[in-house]
C-alpha positions as CSV (number, residue, x, y, z in Angstrom):
1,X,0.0,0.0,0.0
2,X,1.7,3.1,-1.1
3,X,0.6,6.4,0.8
4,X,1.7,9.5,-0.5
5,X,2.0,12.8,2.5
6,X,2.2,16.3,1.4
7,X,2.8,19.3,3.0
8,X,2.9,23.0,1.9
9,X,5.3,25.5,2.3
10,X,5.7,29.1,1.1
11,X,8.1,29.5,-1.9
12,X,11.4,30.2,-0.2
13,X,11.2,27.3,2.3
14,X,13.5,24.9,1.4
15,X,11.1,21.7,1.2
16,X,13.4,19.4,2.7
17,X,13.5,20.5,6.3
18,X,9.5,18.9,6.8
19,X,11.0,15.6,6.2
20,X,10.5,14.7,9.9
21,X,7.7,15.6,9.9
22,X,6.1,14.1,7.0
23,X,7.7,10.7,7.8
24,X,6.1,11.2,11.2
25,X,2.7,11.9,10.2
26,X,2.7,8.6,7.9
27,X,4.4,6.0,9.9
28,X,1.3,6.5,12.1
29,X,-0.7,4.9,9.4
30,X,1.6,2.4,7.8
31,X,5.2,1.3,7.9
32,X,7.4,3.3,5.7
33,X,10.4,1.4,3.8
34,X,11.3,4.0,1.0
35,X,11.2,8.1,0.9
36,X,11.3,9.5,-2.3
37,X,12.1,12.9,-2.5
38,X,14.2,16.0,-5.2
39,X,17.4,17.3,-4.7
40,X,16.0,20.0,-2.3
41,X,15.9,16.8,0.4
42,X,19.4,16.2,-0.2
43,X,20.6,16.6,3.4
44,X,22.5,15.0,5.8
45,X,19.8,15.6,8.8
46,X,17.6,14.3,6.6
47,X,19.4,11.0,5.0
48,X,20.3,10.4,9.0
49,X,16.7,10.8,10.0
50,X,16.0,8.0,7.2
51,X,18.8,6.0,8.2
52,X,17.8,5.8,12.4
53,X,13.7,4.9,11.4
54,X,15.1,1.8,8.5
55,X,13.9,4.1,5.6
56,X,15.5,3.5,2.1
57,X,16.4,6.9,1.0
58,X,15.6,7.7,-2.6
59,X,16.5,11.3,-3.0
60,X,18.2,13.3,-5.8
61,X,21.8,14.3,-4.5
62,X,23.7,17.5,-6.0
63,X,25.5,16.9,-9.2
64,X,28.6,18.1,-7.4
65,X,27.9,15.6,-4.8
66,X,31.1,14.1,-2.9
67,X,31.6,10.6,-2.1
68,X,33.2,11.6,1.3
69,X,31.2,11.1,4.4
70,X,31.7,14.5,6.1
71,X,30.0,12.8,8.9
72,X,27.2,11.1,7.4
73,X,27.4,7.7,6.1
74,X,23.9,7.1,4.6
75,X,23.9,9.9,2.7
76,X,28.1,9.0,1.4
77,X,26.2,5.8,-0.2
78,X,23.8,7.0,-1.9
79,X,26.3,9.8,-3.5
80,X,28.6,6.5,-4.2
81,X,25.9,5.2,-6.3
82,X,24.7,8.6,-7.8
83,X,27.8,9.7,-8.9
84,X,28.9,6.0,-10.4
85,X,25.8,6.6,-13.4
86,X,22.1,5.7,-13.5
87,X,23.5,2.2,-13.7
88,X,25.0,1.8,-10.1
């Protein structure tokens, strides 16, 4: 059962910081294995939040992305695979 949460923000709120609060609002109604979300949820709070509640991350990380950690290992994978083609 897919179920899709959406929240609205004004235009010059970055999207990404109501990821905590959209993945709380719908794990109250199902378990949540995969967030999908553009580059603007390309953060290292937020692929750590993902990471601590068992969710697969499937967001869109900066084409100048780095394959370093800098402190954040879930979000170093998922740059690993971005940056090695639509392939990886």
């Amino acid at each position: 059962m897919a179920v899709e949460t959406h929240e609205v923000a004004k235009e010059k709120v970055a999207g990404g910081r109501h990821l905590k609060s959209l993945i709380g609002e719908s794990s109250k109604q199902v378990k949540i294995t995969k967030a999908i979300g553009d580059g603007g949820y390309d953060t290292k709070t937020n692929f750590r939040t993902l990471a601590e509640r068992g969710i697969e991350p499937v967001i869109k990380v900066r084409n100048n992305s780095s394959n370093k950690a800098g402190g954040c290992i879930p979000r170093k994978l998922v740059a690993q695979g971005y940056l090695q083609g639509p392939e990886a």
